[in-house]
C-alpha positions, 0 to 999 in steps of 0.5 A: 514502526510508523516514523511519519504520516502525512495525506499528501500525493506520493507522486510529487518530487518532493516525496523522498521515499523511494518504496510504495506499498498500497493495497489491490482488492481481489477483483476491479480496482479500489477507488483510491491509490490503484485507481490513480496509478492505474489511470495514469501509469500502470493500466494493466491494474485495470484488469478485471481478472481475479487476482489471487489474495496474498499476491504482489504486483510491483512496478518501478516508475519516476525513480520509485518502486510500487508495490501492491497487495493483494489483500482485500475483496470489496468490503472485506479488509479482514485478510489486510494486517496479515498479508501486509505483515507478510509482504512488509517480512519478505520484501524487506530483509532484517537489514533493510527493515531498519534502514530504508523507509516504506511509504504506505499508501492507504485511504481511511475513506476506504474502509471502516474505521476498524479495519483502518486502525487494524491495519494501522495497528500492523503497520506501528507493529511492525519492525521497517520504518514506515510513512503512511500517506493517507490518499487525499481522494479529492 
């Protein structure tokens, strides 16, 4: 279920969530949220081996713990709710899903409109508490 959205940065103090999901495409990185982190925290995003669809690469920094998914290749978000949905079921137990918040981080400037508001439809679908952080680019 989706408890807050705000486009803001999520590497400021004042943002209390402490889990970060956000979406890796297959090959390169997107020009969002991966890009960010990649350029200042975490440079082994900027790999250009394939990456396989479905898989995780999480990284603990500044207190948090970020997460991204593989779920996309280029344009092609089709594959997005499903793997979102999955990943959101196994890193989060029935017990944690109603007690911890998740921060995720997409972009609408990203993607389509239809494929932003499937995986919205994922996100208020699903069981965890969520905070989308729509990436502000500029």
């Amino acid at each position: 279920m989706i408890i807050d959205m705000s486009v803001s940065r999520v590497l400021v103090p004042e943002v209390t969530v402490k889990k970060f999901i956000f979406m890796l495409p297959v090959r390169g990185l997107g020009e969002g949220f991966d890009a960010l982190l990649a350029s200042s925290s975490w440079s082994e995003l900027n790999s250009e081996s394939l990456r396989i669809m479905g898989s995780l690469q999480t990284r603990p920094w500044e207190g948090k713990t970020f997460h991204g998914i593989v779920c996309y290749d280029g344009d092609d978000y089709s594959p997005a709710p499903e793997m979102i949905q999955q990943t959101l079921q196994s890193l989060f137990p029935n017990v944690l899903r109603r007690l911890l918040p998740v921060g995720f981080v997409l972009s609408e400037q990203d993607m389509s409109t239809a494929h932003y508001y499937r995986i919205m439809g994922t996100l208020a679908r699903s069981p965890s508490k969520i905070h989308v952080f729509d990436f502000p680019h500029k």
